[in-house]
Structures are given as C-alpha cells and as structure tokens.
C-alpha positions as CSV (number, residue, x, y, z in Angstrom):
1,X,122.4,103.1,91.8
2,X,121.9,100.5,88.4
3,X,119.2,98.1,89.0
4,X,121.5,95.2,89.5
5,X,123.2,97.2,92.5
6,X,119.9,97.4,93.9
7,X,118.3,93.8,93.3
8,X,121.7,92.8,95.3
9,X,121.3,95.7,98.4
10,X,117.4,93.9,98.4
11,X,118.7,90.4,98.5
12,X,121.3,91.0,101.2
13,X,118.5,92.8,103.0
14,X,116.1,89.7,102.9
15,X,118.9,87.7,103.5
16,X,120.2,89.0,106.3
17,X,116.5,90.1,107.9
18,X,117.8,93.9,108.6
19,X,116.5,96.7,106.4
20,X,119.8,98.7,104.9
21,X,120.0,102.7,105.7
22,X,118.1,104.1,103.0
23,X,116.3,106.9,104.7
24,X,113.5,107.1,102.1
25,X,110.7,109.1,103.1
26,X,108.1,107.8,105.1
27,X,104.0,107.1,104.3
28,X,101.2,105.6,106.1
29,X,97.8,104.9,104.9
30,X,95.0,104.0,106.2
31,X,90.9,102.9,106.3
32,X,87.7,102.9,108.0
33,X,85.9,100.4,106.2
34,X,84.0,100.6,102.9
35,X,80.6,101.4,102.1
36,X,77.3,102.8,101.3
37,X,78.3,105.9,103.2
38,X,76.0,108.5,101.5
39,X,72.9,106.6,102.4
40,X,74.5,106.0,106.0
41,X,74.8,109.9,106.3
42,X,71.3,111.1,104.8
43,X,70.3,108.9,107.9
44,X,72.0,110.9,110.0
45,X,75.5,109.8,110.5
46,X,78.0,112.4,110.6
47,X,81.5,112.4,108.9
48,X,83.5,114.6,111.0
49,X,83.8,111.6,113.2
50,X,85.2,109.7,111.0
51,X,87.7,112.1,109.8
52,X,88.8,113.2,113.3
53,X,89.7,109.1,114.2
54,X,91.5,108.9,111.0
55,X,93.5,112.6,112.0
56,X,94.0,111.0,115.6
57,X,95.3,107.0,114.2
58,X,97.6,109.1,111.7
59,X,99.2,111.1,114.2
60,X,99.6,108.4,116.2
61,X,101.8,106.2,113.4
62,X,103.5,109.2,112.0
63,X,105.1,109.8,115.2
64,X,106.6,106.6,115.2
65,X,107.9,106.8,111.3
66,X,109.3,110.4,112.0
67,X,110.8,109.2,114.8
68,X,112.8,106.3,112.5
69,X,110.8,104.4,114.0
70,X,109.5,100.4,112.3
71,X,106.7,100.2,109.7
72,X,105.2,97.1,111.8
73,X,105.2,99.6,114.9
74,X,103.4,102.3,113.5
75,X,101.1,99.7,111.7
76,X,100.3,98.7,114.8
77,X,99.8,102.3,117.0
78,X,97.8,103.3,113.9
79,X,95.1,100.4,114.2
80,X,95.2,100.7,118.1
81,X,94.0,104.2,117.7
82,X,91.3,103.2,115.2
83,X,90.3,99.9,117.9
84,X,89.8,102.7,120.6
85,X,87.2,104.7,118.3
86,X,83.6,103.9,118.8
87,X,82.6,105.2,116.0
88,X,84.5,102.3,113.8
89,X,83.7,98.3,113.5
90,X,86.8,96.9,115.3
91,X,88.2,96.7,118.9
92,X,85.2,99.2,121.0
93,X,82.7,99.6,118.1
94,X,82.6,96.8,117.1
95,X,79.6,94.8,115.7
96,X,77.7,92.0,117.3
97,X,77.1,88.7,116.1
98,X,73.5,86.5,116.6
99,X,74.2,86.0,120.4
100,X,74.8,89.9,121.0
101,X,78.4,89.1,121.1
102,X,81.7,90.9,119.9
103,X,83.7,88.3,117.7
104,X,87.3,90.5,116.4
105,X,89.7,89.7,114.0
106,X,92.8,90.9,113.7
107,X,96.2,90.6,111.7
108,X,99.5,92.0,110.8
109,X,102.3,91.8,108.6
110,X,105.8,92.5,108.2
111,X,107.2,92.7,104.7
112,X,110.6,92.6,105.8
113,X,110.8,89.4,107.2
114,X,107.6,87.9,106.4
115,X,106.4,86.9,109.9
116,X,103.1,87.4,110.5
117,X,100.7,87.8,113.7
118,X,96.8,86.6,113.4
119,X,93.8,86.6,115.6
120,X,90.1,85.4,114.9
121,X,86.5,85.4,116.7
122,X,88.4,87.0,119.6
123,X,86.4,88.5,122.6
124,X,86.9,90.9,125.6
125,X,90.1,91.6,124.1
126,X,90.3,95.7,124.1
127,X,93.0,95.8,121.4
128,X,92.8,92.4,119.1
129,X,95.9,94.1,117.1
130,X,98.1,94.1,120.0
131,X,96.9,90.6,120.7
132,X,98.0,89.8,117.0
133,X,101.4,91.5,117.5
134,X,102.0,89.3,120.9
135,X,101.2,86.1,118.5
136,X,104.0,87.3,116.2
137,X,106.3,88.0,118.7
138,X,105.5,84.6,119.9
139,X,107.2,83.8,116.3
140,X,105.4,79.7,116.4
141,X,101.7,79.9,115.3
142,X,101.1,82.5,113.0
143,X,96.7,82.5,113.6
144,X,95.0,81.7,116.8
145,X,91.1,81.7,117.0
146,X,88.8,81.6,119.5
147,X,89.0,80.4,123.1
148,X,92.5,79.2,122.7
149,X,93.5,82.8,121.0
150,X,91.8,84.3,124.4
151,X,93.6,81.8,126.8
152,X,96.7,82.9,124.6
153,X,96.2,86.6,125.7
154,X,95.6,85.8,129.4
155,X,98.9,84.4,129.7
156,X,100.7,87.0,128.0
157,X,99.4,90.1,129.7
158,X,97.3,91.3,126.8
159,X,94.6,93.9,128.4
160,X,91.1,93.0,128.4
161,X,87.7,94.5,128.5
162,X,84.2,93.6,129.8
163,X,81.3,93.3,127.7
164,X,79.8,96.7,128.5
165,X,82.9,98.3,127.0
166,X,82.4,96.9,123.3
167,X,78.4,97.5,124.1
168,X,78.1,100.8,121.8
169,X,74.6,102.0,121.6
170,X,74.3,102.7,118.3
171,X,75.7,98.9,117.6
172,X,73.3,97.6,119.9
173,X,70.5,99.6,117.9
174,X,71.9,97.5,114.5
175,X,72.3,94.2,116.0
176,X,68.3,94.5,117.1
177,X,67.3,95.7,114.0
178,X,68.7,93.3,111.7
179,X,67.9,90.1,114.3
180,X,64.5,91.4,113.7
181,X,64.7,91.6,110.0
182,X,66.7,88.0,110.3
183,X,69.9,89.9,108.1
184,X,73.7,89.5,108.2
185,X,74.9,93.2,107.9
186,X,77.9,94.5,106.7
187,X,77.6,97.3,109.3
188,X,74.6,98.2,107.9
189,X,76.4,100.0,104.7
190,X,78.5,102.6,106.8
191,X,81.8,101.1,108.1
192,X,83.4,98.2,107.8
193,X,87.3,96.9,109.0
194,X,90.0,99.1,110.0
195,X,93.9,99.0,108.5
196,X,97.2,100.7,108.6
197,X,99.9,100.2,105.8
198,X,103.2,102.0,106.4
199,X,106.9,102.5,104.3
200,X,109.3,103.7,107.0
201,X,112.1,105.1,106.4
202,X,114.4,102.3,106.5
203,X,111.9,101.1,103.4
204,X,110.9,98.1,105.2
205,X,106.9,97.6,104.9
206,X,103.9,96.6,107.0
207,X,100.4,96.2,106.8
208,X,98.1,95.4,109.9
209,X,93.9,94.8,110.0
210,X,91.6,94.6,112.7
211,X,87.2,94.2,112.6
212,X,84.5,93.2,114.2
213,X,82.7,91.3,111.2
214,X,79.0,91.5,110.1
215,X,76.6,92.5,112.3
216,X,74.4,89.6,113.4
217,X,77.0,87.1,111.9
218,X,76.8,83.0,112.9
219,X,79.0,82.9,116.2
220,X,82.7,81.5,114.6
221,X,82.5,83.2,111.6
222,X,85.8,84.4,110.3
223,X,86.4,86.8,107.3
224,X,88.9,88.0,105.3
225,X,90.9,90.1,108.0
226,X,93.2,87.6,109.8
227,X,93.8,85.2,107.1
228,X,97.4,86.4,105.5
229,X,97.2,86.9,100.9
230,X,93.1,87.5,101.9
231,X,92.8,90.6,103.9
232,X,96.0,91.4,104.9
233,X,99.8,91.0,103.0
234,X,102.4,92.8,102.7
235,X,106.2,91.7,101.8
236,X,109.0,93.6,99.6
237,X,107.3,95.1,96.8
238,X,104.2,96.5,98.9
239,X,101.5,96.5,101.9
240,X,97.9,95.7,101.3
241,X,95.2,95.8,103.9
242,X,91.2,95.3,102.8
243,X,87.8,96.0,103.4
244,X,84.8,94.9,102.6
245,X,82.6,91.6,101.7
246,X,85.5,89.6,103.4
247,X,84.3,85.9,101.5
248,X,84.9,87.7,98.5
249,X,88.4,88.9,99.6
250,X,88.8,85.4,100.5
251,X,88.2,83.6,97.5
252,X,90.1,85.7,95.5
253,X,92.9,86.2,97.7
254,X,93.1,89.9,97.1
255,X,96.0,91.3,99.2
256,X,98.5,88.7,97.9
257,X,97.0,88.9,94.4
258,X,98.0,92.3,94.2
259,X,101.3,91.7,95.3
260,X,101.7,88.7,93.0
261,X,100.9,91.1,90.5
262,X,103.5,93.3,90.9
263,X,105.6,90.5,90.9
264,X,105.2,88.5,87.8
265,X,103.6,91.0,85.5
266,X,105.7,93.7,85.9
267,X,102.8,96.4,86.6
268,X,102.6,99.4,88.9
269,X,100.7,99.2,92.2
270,X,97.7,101.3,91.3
271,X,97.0,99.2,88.0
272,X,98.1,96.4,90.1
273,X,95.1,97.8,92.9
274,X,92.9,98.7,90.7
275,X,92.4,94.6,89.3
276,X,92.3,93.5,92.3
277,X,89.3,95.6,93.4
278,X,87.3,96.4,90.2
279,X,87.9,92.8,88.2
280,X,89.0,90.2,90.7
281,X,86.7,91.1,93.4
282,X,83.9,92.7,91.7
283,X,83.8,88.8,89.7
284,X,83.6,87.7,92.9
285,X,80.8,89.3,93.5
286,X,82.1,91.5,96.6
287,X,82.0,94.9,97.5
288,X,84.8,97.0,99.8
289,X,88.3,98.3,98.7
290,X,91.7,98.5,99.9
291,X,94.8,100.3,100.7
292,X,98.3,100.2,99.8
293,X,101.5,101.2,99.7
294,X,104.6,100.1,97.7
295,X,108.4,99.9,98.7
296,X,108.9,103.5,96.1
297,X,106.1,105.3,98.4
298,X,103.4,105.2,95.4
299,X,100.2,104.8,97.3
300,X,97.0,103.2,95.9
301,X,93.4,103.1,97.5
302,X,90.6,101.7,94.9
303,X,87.2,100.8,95.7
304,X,84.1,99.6,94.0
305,X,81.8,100.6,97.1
306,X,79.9,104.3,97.3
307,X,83.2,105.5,99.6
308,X,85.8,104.3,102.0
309,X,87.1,106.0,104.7
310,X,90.8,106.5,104.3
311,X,93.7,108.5,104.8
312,X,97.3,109.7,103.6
313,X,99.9,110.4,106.2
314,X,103.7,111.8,104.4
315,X,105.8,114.9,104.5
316,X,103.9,116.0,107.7
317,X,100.5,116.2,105.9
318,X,98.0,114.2,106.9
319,X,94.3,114.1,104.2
320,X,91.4,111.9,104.7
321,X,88.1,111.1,102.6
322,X,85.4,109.4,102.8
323,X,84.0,109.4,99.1
C-alpha cells in the first residue's frame, strides 16, 4: 500500500469512528512508577513483587488483544490488575495524603476516537480506572473530581471500598514517617503511578493511568495522571502514559508533547520519547518516565529516574524490568 492509499484508509477510519481490518499484531506496555528503586531495595524492598504484578496485569490485557479484543479494554483490565496490587501506588496501595486519606486519580484514552474518561482526588473507589471508563462511557464531562466524581460512581454502580481496604501497612508506615519529618513524598523513591498502553490488532490505540499521588500530599491535590496531553494521551500516531514528579509532567505537557512531536517534526517515537523525558522534563525540573506505543508497534519507555517498573507484552512474550 503507497502512502497516499494509506493517509486515505486513516482518514476514512477517523472519519467514520471504526478501525479498518488490519490485523496488525498486537502490544501492550506497561509501568509501576518511576524511581529511586536501588535505594528502595537495599532497604529491603523486594523486586519479585513487582515483577509478578506486572506478569499478572499483562496477562490480564493480552487476553483481551489476542482475543481481537479493543486497545481501550485491555488498557483498562491491565490497570485494574495493577489497582488490585498492594504493592503499587494506585487503587489498594495507594498513598495517603496529610489527613491519612487515599486521594486517586485516574484516566484513559482512546486514540481512535479521541474520547476520553478522567477521575481526580477520588476515594473509597476500589478501581478509580473503571470509574474513569464509566465517565467516558457517560460520553459529557470528560474529568470529574472529588465529591461529585464519588456521587458520580454511586449512581452508576461503580464498586466501592472501605478505608481499611486502601489501609496498607507499609503505606501507613510512610505516611507517619514523612508527617513526622513534615515531607511530601513521591512514594518515598520506590513506586510511583501505574499505566497501560496497548496497539490492538485492529491498530486502534489506547492509553489508560491510575495513582494515588504523593504521600502526605495537601488534601485536593491533583497531578499529572487525569489531566489528558499531561499524564495521559494517546490518539493515531501513539499512546503515552507517565510517571513521575506529575507538576513537571504538567507544565510541560509531556504525553501530548510527544505526540505533537511525531506529528509536526516528522521523528520516530523513541527520539520523540526520549525529548520528552530527558530535555522537556528534565528542564522542568522533574523526575519519572513514560511509556509508549505507536500505531507501527515501535515501543518506547525512557526515563531519567534510577528505574521504572515496566513491561512488554507481544507475540505471546511477556518481559519486565525494573532498572
């Protein structure tokens, strides 16, 4: 197919709001959070946990992408696995802000059509991405915060959680050591926000993002996570979800600078990545990564961080890392 046949099959697709039959092969990618993970384990944290909730959110995605199944769905399963792991800052293990409270974010994408779903400062919700998919589905307000994101959730059957359940010891452990050091934490250097970004094989793309902040952070605040271009983009070129010191990713829009990138300069998406991460944000003063995927399946993770916690699902092999 010449390059004009195919800008015309991607127009008609946009235009129409259905993906063609390509049957391209599928990829998801994913992330724990970025951070200063060496010094996190020389205090004793182990990795294999980390690994083994990345092998577990894979599997759950992949078996929706094999299956033919929607980006946005397996986007979606993938960050619900992830929200279900205490061992990661969003959904059960989550951080607490200054009143011992779990404040979650949460946002997805399709690339397809360009509807998004957003949550913010969200609590005794048990999966905030599921609440973000219900507020896309809802297809009128594209972010709801707070108590009127929660009253949302009531009224559409989105399951909830008591405190206990988000009360994770070891959380509780950081939350009373930095109130007594007076510190806003990101997680303490070991794990940060949670994503999924997924081709499937109709090559439509998704990206979805879910965290529970900064540990001992001002009740209200909102980071980078649910606020579509900063945390979480993702259209026809590519799928970006972040991590990291989310005012930087704000004020430099990272997700939907990298796309913009790809879009006007004519680049690849790791060089694309790559600026996004080590010039734009590193300016900025901020510290984390990202992941992404592009409509071709090229996959790009950078960081500027000591590691980030991430994994690549395709061809029925699944690897993670954490450095």
């Amino acid at each position: 197919m010449n390059s004009e046949a195919g800008e015309l099959r991607r127009a008609l697709s946009r235009a129409t709001g259905s993906a063609c039959s390509v049957n391209v092969d599928p990829v998801l990618v994913l992330h724990g959070g970025a951070g200063a993970l060496r010094a996190a384990l020389e205090r004793g944290l182990e990795e294999e946990p980390f690994h083994q909730a990345l092998r577990n959110a894979a599997a759950a995605g992949w078996a929706i992408l094999t299956a033919g199944g929607a980006a946005l769905d397996a986007v979606e399963a993938a960050v619900v696995s992830l929200e279900d792991d205490p061992c990661l800052n969003a959904g059960r293990g989550s951080v607490l802000n200054q009143d011992g409270v779990c404040e979650m974010d949460a946002a997805l994408v399709c690339g397809r059509t360009g509807r998004a779903g957003a949550v913010a400062a969200v609590t005794g919700i048990r999966n905030p991405i599921r609440l973000a998919r219900a507020v896309y589905e809802a297809n009128g307000p594209v972010l709801l915060a707070g108590a009127g994101a929660c009253a949302f959730a009531r009224a559409h059957g989105t399951v909830t959680a008591p405190p206990e359940y988000f009360h994770v010891d070891r959380r509780l452990r950081q939350w009373r050591e930095a109130r007594a050091r007076n510190h806003v934490m990101l997680d303490h250097g070991e794990t940060g926000t949670v994503g999924a970004v997924a081709l499937d094989r109709a090559g439509r793309l998704a990206a979805a993002t879910s965290t529970g902040g900064l540990t001992n952070k001002l009740p209200g605040r909102v980071g980078d996570t649910p606020l579509i271009g900063a945390g979480t983009f993702a259209d026809h070129r590519c799928a970006v979800s972040c991590t990291g010191t989310g005012e930087a990713f704000i004020r430099t829009v990272a997700a939907h600078n990298l796309a913009a990138r790809l879009r006007w300069s004519g680049t690849d998406l790791e060089r694309a990545a790559r600026a996004a991460i080590h010039e734009d944000l590193a300016a900025a003063g901020g510290s984390g990564g990202l992941i992404a995927v592009g409509a071709d399946g090229a996959v790009a993770l950078p960081y500027n961080s000591e590691g980030m916690i991430r994994a690549v699902a395709r061809a029925g092999q699944t690897e993670t890392a954490l450095f």
